[in-house]
DRENFIDREN-78240 format. One record per residue (C-alpha): residue in three letters; x, y, z. Coordinates in steps of 0.02 Angstrom, whole numbers, plus 50000, padded with zeros to 5 digits. Each point is the difference from the previous one (the first is absolute). Example, Ala and Ser with C-alpha at 12.3 -4.5 7.8 and 13.67 -1.06 7.14 Angstrom:
! DRENFIDREN-78240
> ALA, 50615, 49775, 50390 $
> SER, 50069, 50172, 49967 $
This chain:
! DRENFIDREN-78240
> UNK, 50228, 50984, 49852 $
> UNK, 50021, 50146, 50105 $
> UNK, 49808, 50097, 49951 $
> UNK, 50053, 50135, 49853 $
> UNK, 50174, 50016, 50038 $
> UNK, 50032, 49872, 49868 $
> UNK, 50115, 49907, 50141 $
> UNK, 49981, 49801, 49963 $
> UNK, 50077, 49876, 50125 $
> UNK, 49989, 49832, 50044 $
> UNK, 50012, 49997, 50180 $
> UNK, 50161, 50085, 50111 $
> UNK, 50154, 49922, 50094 $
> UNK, 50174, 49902, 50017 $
> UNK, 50125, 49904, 49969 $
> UNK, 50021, 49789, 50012 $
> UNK, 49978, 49869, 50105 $
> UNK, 50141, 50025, 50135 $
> UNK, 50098, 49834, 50026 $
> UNK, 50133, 50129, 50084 $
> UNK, 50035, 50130, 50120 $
> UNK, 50056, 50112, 49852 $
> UNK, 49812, 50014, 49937 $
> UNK, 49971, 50109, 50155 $
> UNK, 50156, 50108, 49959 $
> UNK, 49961, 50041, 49819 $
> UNK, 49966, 50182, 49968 $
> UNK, 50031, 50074, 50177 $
> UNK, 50071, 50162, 49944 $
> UNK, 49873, 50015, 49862 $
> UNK, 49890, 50121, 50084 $
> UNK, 50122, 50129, 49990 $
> UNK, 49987, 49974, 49787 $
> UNK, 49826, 50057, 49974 $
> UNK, 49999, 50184, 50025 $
> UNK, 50016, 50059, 49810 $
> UNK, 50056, 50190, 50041 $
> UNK, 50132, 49992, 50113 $
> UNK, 50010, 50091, 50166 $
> UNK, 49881, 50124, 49939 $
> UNK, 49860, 49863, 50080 $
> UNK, 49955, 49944, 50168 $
> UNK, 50067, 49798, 49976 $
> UNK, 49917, 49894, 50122 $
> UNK, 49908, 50015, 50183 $
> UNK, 50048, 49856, 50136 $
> UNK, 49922, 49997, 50152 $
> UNK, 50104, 50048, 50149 $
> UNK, 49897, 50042, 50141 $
> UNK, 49840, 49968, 49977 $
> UNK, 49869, 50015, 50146 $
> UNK, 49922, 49897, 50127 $
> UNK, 49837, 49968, 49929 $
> UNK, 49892, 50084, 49840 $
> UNK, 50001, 50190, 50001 $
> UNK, 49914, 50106, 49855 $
> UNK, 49937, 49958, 49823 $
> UNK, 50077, 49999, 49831 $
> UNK, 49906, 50072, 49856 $
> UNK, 50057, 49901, 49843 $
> UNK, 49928, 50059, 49829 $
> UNK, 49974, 49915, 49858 $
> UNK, 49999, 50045, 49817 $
> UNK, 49880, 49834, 49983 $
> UNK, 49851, 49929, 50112 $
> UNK, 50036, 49823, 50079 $
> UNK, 49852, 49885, 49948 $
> UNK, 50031, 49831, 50028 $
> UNK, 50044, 49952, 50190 $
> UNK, 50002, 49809, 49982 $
> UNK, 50201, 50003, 49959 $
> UNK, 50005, 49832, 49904 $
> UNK, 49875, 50058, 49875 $
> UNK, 50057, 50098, 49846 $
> UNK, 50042, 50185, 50041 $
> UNK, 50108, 50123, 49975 $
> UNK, 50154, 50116, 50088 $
> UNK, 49865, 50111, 50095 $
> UNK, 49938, 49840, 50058 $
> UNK, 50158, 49931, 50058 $
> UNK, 50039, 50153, 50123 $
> UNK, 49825, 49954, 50093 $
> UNK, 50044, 49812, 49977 $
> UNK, 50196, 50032, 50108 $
> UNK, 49915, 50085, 50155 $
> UNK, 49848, 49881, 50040 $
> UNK, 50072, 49818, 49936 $
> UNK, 50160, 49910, 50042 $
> UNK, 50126, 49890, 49882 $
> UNK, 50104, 49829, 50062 $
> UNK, 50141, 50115, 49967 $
> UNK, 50039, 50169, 49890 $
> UNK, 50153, 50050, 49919 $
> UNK, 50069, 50172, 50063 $
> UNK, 50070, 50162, 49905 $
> UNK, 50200, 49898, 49984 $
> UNK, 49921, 49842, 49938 $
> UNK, 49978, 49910, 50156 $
> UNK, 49876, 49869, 50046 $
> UNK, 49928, 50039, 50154 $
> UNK, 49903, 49860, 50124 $
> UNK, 49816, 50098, 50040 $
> UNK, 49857, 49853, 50023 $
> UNK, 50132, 49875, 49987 $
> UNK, 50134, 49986, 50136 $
> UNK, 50140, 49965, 49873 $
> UNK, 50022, 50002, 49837 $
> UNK, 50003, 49818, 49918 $
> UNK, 50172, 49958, 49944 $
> UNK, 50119, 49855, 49965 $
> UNK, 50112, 50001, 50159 $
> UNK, 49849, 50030, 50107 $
> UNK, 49903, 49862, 49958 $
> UNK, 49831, 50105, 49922 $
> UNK, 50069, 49953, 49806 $
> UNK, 50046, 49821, 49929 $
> UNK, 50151, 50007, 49882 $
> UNK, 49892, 49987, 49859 $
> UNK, 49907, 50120, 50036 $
> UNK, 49851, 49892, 49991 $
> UNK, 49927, 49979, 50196 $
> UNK, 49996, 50189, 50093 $
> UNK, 49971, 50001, 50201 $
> UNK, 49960, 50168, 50072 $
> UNK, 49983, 50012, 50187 $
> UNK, 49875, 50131, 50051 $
> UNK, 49999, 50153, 50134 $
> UNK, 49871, 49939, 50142 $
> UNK, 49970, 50159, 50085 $
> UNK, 49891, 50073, 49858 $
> UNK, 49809, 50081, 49992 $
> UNK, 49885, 50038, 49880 $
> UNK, 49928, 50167, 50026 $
> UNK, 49836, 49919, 50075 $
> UNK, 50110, 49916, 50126 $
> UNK, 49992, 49827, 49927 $
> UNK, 50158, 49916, 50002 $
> UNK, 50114, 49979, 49827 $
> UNK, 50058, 49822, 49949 $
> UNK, 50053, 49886, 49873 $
> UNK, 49841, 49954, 49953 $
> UNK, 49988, 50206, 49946 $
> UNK, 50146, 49968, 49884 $
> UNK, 49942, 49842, 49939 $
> UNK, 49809, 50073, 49975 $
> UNK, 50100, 50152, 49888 $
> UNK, 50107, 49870, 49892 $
> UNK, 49849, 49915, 49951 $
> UNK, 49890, 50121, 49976 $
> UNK, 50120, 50095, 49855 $
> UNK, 49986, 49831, 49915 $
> UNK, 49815, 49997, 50015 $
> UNK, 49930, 50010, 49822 $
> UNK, 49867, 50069, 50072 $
> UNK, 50087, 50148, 50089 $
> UNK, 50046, 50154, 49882 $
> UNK, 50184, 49982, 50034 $
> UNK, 50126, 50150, 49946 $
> UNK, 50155, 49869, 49968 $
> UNK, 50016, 49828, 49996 $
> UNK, 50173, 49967, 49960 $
> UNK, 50095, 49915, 50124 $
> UNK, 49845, 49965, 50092 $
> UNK, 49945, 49874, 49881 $
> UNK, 50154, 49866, 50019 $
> UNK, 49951, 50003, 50222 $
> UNK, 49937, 49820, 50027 $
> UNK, 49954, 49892, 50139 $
> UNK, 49987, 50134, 50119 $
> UNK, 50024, 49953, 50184 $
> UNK, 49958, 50097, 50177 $
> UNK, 50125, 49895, 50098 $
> UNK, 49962, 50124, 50173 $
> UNK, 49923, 50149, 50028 $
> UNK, 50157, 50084, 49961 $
> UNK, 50089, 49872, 49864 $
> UNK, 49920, 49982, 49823 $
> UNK, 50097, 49894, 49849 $
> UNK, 49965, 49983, 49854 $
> UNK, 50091, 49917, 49829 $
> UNK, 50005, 50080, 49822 $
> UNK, 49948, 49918, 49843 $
> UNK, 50169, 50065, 49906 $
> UNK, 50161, 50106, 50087 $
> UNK, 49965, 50184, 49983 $
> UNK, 50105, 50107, 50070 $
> UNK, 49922, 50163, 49978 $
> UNK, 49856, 49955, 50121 $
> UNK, 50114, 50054, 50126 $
> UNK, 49972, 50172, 49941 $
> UNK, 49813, 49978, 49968 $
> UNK, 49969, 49972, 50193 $
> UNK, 50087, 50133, 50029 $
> UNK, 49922, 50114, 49888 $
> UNK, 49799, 50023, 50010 $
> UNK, 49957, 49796, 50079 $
> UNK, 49928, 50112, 50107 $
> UNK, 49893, 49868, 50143 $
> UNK, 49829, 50013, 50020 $
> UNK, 49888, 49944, 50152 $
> UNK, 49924, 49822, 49967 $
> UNK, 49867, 50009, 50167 $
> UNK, 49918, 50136, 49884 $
> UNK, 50008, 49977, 49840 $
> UNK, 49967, 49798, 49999 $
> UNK, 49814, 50048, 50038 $
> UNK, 49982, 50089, 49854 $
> UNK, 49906, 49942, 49865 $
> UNK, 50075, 50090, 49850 $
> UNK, 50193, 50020, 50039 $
> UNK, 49973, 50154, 49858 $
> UNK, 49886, 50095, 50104 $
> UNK, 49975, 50034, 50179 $
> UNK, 49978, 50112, 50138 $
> UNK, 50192, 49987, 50010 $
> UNK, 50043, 50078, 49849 $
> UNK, 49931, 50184, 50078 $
> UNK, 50070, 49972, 50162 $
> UNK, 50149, 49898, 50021 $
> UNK, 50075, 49902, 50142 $
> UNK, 50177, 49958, 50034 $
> UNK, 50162, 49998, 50089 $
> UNK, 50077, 50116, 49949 $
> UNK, 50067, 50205, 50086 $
> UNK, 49832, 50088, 49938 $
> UNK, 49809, 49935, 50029 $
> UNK, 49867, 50040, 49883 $
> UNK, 49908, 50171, 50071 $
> UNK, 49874, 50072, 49858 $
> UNK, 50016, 50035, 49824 $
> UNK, 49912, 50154, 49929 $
> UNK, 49983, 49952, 49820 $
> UNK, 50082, 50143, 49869 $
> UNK, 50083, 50101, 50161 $
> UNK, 50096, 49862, 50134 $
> UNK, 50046, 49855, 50082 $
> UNK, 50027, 49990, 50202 $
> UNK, 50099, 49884, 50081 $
> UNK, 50023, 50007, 50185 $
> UNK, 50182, 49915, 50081 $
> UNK, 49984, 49813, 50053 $
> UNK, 50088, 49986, 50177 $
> UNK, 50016, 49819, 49991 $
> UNK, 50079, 50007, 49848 $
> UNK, 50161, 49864, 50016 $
> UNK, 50143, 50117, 49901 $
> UNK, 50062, 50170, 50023 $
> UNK, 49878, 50132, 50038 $
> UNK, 49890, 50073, 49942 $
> UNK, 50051, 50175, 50053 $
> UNK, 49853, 50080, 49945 $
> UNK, 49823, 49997, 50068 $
> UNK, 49906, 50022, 49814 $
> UNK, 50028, 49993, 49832 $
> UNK, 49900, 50098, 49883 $
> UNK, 50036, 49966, 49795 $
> UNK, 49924, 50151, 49924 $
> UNK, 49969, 49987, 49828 $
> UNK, 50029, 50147, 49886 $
> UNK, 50011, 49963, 49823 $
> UNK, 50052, 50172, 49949 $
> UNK, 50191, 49991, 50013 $
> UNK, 50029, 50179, 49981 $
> UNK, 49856, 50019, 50155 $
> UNK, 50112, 49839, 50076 $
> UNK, 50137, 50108, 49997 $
> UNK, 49915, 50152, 50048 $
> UNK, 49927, 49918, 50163 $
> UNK, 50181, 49937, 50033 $
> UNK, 50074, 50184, 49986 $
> UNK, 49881, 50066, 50124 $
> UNK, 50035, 49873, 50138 $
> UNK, 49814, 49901, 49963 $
> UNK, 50069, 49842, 49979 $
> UNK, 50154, 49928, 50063 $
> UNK, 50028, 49874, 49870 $
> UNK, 49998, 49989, 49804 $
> UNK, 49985, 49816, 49932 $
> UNK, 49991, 49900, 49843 $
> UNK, 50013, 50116, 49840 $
> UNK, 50074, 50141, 50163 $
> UNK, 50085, 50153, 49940 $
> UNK, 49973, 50045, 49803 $
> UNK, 50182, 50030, 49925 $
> UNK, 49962, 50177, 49960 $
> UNK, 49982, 50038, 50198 $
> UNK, 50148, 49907, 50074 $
> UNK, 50125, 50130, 49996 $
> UNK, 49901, 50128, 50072 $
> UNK, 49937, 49893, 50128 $
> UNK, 50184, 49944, 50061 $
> UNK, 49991, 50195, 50058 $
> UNK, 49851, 49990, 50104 $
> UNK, 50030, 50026, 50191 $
> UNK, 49947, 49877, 50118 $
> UNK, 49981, 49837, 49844 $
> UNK, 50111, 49855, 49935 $
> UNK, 49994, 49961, 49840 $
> UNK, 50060, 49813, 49947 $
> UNK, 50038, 49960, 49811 $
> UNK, 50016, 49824, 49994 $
> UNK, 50017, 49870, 49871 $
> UNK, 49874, 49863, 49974 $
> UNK, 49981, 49821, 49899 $
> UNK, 49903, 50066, 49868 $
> UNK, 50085, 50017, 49812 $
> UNK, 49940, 50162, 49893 $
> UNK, 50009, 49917, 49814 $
> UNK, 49929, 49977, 49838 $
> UNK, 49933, 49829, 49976 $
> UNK, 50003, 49947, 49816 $
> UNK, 49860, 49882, 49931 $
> UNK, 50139, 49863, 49948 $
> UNK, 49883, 49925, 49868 $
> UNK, 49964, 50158, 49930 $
> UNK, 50073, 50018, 49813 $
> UNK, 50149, 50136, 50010 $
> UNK, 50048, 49940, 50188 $
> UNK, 50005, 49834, 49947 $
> UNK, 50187, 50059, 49945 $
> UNK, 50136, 50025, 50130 $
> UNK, 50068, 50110, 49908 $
> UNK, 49841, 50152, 49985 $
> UNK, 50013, 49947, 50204 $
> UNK, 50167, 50043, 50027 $
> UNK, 49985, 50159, 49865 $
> UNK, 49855, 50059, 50084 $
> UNK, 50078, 49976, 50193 $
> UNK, 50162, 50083, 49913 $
> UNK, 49895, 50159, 49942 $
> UNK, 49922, 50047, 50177 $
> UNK, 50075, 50147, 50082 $
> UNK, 49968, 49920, 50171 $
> UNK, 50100, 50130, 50099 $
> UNK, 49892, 50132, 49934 $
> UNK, 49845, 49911, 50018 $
> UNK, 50076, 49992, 50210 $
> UNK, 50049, 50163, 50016 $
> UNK, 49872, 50095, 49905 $
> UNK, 49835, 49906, 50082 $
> UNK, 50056, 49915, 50129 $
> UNK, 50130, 50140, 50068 $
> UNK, 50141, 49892, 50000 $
> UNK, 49934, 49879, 50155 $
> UNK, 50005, 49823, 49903 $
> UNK, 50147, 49908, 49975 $
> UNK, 50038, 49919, 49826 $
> UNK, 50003, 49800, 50004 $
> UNK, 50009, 49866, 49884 $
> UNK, 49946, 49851, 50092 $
> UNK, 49786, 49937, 50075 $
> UNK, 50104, 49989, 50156 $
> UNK, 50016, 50146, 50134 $
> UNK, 50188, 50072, 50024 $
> UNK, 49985, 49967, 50191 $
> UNK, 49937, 49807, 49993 $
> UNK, 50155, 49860, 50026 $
> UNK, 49939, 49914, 49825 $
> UNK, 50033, 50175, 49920 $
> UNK, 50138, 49963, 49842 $
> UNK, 50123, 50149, 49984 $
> UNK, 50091, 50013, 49857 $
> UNK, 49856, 49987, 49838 $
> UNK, 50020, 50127, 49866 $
> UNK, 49956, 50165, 50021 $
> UNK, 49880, 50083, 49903 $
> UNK, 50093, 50131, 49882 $
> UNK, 49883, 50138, 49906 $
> UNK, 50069, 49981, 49819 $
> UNK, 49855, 50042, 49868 $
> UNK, 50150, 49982, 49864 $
> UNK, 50051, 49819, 50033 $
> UNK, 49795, 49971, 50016 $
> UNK, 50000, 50051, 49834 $
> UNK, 50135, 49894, 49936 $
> UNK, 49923, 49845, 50086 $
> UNK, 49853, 50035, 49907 $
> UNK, 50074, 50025, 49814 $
> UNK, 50108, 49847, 50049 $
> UNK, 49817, 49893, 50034 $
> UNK, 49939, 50045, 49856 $
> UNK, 49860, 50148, 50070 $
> UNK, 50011, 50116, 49847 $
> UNK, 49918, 50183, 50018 $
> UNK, 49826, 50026, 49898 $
> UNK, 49905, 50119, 49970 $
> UNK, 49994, 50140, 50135 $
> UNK, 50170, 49945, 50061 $
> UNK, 49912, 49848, 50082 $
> UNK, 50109, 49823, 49988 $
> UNK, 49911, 49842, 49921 $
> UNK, 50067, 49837, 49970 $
> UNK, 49906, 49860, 49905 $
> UNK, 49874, 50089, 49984 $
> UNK, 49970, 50031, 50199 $
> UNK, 50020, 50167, 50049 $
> UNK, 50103, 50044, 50171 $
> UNK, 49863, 50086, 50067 $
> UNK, 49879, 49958, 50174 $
> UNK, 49903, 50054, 50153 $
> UNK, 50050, 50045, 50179 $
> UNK, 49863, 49976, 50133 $
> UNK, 49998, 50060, 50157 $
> UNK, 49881, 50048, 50134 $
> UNK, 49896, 50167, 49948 $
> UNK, 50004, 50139, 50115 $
> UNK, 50183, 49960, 50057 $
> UNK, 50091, 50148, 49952 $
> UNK, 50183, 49967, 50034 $
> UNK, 49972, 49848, 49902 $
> UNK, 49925, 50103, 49843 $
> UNK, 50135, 50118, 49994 $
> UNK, 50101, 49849, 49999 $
> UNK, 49920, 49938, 49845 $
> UNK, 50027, 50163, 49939 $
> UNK, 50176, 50009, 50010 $
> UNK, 50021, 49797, 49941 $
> UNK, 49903, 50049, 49859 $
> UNK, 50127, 50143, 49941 $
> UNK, 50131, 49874, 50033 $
> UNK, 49927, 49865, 49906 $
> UNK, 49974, 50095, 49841 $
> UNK, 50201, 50050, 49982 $
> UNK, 50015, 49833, 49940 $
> UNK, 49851, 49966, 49912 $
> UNK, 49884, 49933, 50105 $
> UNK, 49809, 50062, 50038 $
> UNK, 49949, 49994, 50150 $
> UNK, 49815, 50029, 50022 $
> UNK, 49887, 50042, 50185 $
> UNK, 49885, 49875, 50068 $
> UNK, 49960, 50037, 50186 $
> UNK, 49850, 49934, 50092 $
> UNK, 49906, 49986, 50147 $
> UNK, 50099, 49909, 50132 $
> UNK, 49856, 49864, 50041 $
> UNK, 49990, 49966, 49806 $
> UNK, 50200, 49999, 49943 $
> UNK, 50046, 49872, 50163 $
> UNK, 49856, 49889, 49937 $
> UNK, 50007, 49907, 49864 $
> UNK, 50089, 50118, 49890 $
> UNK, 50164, 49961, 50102 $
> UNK, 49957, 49833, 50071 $
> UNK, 49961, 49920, 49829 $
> UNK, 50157, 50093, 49912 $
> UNK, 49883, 50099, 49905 $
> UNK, 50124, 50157, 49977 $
> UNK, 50139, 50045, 49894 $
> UNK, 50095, 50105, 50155 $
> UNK, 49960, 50046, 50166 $
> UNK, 50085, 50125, 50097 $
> UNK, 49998, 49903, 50183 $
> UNK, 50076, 49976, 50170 $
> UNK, 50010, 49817, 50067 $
> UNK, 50058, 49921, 50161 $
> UNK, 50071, 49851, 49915 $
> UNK, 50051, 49899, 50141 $
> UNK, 49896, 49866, 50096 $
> UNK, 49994, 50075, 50187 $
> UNK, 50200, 50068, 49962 $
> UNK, 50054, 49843, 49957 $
> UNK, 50062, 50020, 49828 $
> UNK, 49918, 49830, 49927 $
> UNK, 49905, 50103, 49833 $
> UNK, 49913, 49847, 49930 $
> UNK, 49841, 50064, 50008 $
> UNK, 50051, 50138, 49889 $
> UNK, 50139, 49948, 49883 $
> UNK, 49954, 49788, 50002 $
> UNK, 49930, 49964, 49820 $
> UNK, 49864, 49912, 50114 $
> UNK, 49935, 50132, 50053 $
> UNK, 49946, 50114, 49859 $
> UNK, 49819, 50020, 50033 $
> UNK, 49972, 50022, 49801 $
> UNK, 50046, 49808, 49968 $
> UNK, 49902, 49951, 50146 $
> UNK, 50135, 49994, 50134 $
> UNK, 49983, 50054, 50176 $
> UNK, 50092, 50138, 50071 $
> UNK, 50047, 50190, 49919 $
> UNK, 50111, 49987, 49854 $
> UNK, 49894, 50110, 49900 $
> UNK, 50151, 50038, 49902 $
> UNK, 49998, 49838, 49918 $
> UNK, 50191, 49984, 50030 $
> UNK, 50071, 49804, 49993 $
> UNK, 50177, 49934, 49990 $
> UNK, 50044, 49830, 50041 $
> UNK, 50146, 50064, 50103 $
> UNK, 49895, 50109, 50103 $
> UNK, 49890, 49853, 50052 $
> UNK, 50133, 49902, 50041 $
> UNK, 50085, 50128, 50125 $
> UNK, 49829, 50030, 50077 $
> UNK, 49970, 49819, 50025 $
> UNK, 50186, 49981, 50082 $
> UNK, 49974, 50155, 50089 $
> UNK, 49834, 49946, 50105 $
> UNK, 50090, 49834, 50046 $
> UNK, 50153, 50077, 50068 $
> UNK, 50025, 50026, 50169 $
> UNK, 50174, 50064, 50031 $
> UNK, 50007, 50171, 49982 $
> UNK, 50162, 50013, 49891 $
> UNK, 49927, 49882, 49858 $
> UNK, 49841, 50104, 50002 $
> UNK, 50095, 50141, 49978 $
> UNK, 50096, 49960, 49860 $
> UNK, 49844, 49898, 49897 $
> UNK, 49926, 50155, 50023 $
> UNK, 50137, 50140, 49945 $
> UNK, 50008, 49900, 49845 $
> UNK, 49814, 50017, 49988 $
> UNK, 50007, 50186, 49998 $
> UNK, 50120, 49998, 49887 $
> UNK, 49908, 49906, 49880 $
> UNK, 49832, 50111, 49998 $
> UNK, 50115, 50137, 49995 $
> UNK, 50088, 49924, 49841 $
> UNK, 49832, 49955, 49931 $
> UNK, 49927, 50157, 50048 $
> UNK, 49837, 49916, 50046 $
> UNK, 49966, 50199, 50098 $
> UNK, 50062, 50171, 49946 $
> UNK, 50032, 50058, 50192 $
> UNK, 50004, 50166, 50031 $
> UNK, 50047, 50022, 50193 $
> UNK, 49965, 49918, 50188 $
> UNK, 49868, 50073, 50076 $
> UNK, 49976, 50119, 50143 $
> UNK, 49899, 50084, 50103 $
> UNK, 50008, 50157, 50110 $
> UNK, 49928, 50001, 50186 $
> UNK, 49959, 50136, 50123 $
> UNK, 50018, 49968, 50170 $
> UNK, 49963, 50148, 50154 $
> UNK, 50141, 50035, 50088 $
> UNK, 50002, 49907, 50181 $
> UNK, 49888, 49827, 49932 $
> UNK, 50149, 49888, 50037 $
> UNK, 50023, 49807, 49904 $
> UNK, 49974, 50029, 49819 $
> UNK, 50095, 49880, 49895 $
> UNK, 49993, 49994, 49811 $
> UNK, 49973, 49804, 49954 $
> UNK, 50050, 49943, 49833 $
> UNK, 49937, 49826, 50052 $
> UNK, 49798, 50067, 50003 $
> UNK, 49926, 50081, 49891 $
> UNK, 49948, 50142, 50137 $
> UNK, 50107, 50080, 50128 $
> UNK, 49867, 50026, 50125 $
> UNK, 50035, 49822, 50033 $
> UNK, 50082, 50018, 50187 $
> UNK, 49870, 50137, 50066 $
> UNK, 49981, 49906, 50142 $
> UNK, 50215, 50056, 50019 $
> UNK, 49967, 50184, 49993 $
> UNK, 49995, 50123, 50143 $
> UNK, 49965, 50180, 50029 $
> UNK, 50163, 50041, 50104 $
C-alpha cells in the first residue's frame, strides 16, 4: 500500500523463468511505449558520457517520508527509492524487460547450467569482487543468511511468496550458492529480481531481535549510495560508495527531501530547489505548464498500477454479472480522463500493463452506452421503484463507494460515477475514510460494497495474480493472500496453477491472455485506466529512465549525471 495514495501492490517485476535466449529479448523497444503525451515530453535519459568519478549532489523530493530502511521488511514506494541506492539484488530487470546479472555473475538459465529443466534445482554463481560498505567482503553465505531470514517466522517479512518453496539451501563456495524448490515456480525469477534485495549476514546474525536493531536507522550494504544521516520530517543523505561493483555512481550525495505538499513539490521544482520530483511527482493540473518551463524535463510515464473500481463480489446487487457489466457500461470513462486527469491516462481493460510481454491485446473495449445498460437491466429483471431507483426481489440496486478521504481527484471521481450511476437506476452513496482505517480491515476482510482503488496486480511484473484472483486467497474465508474481492472461478484457478508451472515463455503467454480474458468476461474489476505518473527532471542531470518494472523510477540514481 503506497501510504494515502490508495496505491496497493504486491511486490514489482518481470517476466518467467528464461530457459531461452529470447527471455532477454522480450520488450526491448518497450521503453519507447511509455510516454503517454507524445513528443510534447522529454522520453528517456541514457547515460552517454558520464564522468570520471562522483561530481555534485542530486536533490530528490518526495511527496512521502521513507521510514523503514531494512528493505525486506514491509514498506512502501518511498521506501523502495532509499532501498535501490544503498542495497543490491542477484539481478534486476531493466526499463525493456530485461534481466540484468548485478550480485550474481549470470543470470541462472537452462543452457547455462544455473536452472534444472524442471525448474526444480537453481545454481547462481556469484560476483567475487564485492564490499559491503564497512569493507567486509560479500558472499554466498550473505545470500544464503537473506533467503533464510525472509522465511524466519520470527522476522516481520513484507512477502513470502516464492520464498517459501527455497529448500535445502547450499553455500557450495564463496561465490556459488544452490539451492532446490519445494514445487516449480516460475515467477520467482521475477521475485529476485524485483525487491530480494540482500542484506549483510556479519551484521545482522548478532542481532537478537531480527525486527529491531541498530540497522534499521542506519543501513549497510552494497549497493551505489551509503547511508549518511537522516533528519527525521526534512531528509535523508546518502554519500556515493566508490567501491561500489556496477556503474557509477556519478554523484557524490543524494539528498531525498521530503515535501508532502505537492503543490509546494511543484513549487520547489519550478524555482530550480530541487532537481527531482518522485513518487506521486507532478500533479496533473501542473504538467502542461511545466512542459514550458526553461531549463526542466518533464517525463509522463506509464506505470503497473490499475485505476478501478473493485466490486465486493459477495455483495447482493454485484453478485449479478449483469448490474457489473450495466454499471461498467454506464461510466463515461473518457470524461472521467479528460476532465480530472487532463487526458494523461490511457484506457485499458486488462490487471496487466500495455508495455509487459504477458500483456493480451485484443479484449473488448469498454463502450459508454447508458441505453444498452438500461436494457441489460430491464432484461435481469432490476425494475425502477420508487424515486426512479431499480429493485429486484426485493433487493434494491443501490451501494457504497469507499475511497481514501482527503483524495480529491478521487472524490470528484465519485462525483461524476455517481451522476452516471443514477441514469440507470442505480444509487450510489459516499463512504471515504481515513487511509490507515479503509486499507485495514475494511478492505482486507472485504468489508465494503465498492472501493475506488489503484492496484499493482502483478507479483514483481510477473503476471502470476494468484494472490489476488485465486479463490484461496480471499482473506474473508480465511485464505492467504489479497483477493478482497471475493472473486472465484474454477477456470481462473486452473490457469493460475498452469501458469506458475510453466516455464516457456510462449505457453505462459497464452495461459495467461486467456486469463485476462476471462476476468475481463467475468468482470471481476470495473477498470478505468493504466496508471501514470508525471516527473520533473532539471535540465543537464543526465540517466533518468522511467521503469515500469519498479514501482519507483529513482531506481538507477546511481546512473545519473550532471553533464
Amino acid at each position: 500500500m503506497a501510504g494515502d495514495t490508495g496505491k496497493l501492490g504486491v511486490g514489482a517485476l518481470h517476466l518467467g523463468i528464461p530457459n531461452r535466449r529470447q527471455f532477454f529479448q522480450l520488450g526491448a523497444g518497450a521503453a519507447a511505449g511509455w510516454t503517454l503525451s507524445g513528443s510534447a515530453f522529454a522520453q528517456t535519459e541514457r547515460p552517454a558520457n558520464p564522468p570520471d568519478k562522483p561530481r555534485g549532489q542530486v536533490i530528490a523530493a518526495l511527496s512521502q517520508e521513507p521510514t523503514v530502511f531494512h528493505p525486506l521488511m514491509p514498506g512502501i514506494e518511498v521506501d523502495q527509492g532509499v532501498w535501490w541506492q544503498v542495497f543490491s539484488l542477484l539481478w534486476f530487470i531493466d526499463p525493456a524487460g530485461n534481466f540484468v546479472p548485478d550480485l550474481a555473475r549470470e543470470v541462472p538459465t537452462i543452457e547455462n547450467g544455473g536452472l534444472s529443466a524442471d525448474g526444480l534445482t537453481w545454481k547462481i554463481k556469484l560476483r567475487n569482487d564485492v564490499k559491503w560498505h564497512d569493507g567486509t567482503p560479500f558472499t554466498a553465505e550473505d545470500v544464503k543468511f537473506s533467503l533464510e531470514l525472509i522465511n524466519d517466522p520470527n522476522f516481520r517479512a513484507r512477502s513470502r511468496v516464492g520464498h517459501s518453496l527455497v529448500k535445502d539451501i547450499k553455500v557450495v563456495a564463496p561465490d556459488e550458492i544452490h539451492w532446490r524448490m519445494e514445487a516449480p515456480y516460475s515467477p520467482y525469477m521475477s521475485i529476485l529480481g524485483s525487491l530480494t534485495f540482500i542484506v549483510p549476514k556479519h551484521i545482522l546474525e548478532k542481532v537478537s531481535d531480527p525486527n529491531a536493531s541498530p540497522f534499521h536507522n542506519a543501513p549497510v550494504g552494497t549497493g551505489p549510495f551509503r547511508w549518511g544521516e537522516r533528519v527525521p520530517g526534512d531528509h535523508i543523505l546518502l554519500n556515493a560508495h566508490t567501491g561500489y561493483h556496477g556503474k557509477g555512481p556519478y554523484v557524490e550525495r543524494v539528498v531525498f527531501k521530503y515535501i508532502p505538499d505537492l503543490t509546494v513539490l511543484y513549487t520547489q521544482f519550478r524555482t530550480g530547489q530541487v532537481d527531482y520530483t518522485g513518487l506521486q511527482g507532478i500533479l496533473p493540473n501542473f504538467v502542461q505548464e511545466a512542459k514550458t518551463l526553461k531549463g526542466r524535463k518533464v517525463f509522463v510515464s506509464s506505470t503497473s498500477s490499475v485505476e478501478h473500481i473493485a466490486p465486493n463480489l459477495e455483495f447482493g446487487p454485484f453478485a449479478d454479472r449483469a448490474v457489473r457489466e450495466a454499471l461498467y457500461l454506464a461510466i463515461n470513462k473518457q470524461a472521467i480522463i479528460d476532465a480530472l486527469y487532463y487526458g494523461l491516462p490511457t484506457q485499458t481493460e486488462s490487471f496487466v500493463p500495455q508495455q509487459a510481454w504477458s500483456f493480451q491485446q485484443g479484449l473488448p473495449q469498454h463502450k459508454y452506452d447508458p441505453a444498452k445498460a438500461n436494457a441489460l437491466l430491464d432484461a435481469a429483471g432490476w425494475v425502477r421503484g420508487a424515486g426512479g431507483i431499480r429493485e429486484k426481489g426485493g433487493v434494491k440496486l443501490e451501494f457504497t463507494n469507499s475511497t481514501t478521504s482527503g483524495n480529491a481527484v478521487r472524490e470528484q471521481t465519485q462525483q461524476l460515477l455517481i451522476q452516471d450511476w443514477r441514469a440507470i437506476g442505480a444509487a450510489m452513496r459516499v463512504n471515504n475514510m481515513p487511509a490507515a482505517v479503509i486499507w485495514g480491515d475494511f478492505w482486507q476482510q472485504s468489508k465494503f460494497n465498492s472501493v475506488l482503488v489503484s492496484v499493482n496486480f502483478m507479483l514483481g511484473s510477473d503476471p502470476d495474480v494468484t494472490p489476488r484472483f485465486g479463490s484461496g486467497a480471499i482473506p474473508a474465508k480465511g485464505g492467504r493472500g489479497y483477493n478482497t474481492y471475493q472473486y472465484k472461478n474454477p477456470e481462473a484457478d486452473r490457469l493460475l496453477a498452469d501458469g506458475a508451472r510453466q516455464f516457456d515463455l510462449a505457453q505462459r503467454k497464452t495461459t495467461y491472455g486467456e486469463l485476462q480474458k476471462l476476468i475481463r468476461n467475468d468482470l471481476a474489476i470495473l477498470p478505468l485506466f493504466q496508471g501514470f505518473i508525471a516527473e520533473g527532471v532539471k535540465e543537464g542531470l543526465q540517466g533518468f529512465r522511467p521503469n515500469i518494472n519498479t514501482s519507483i523510477n529513482c531506481w538507477n540514481i546511481r546512473e545519473w549525471y550532471w553533464a
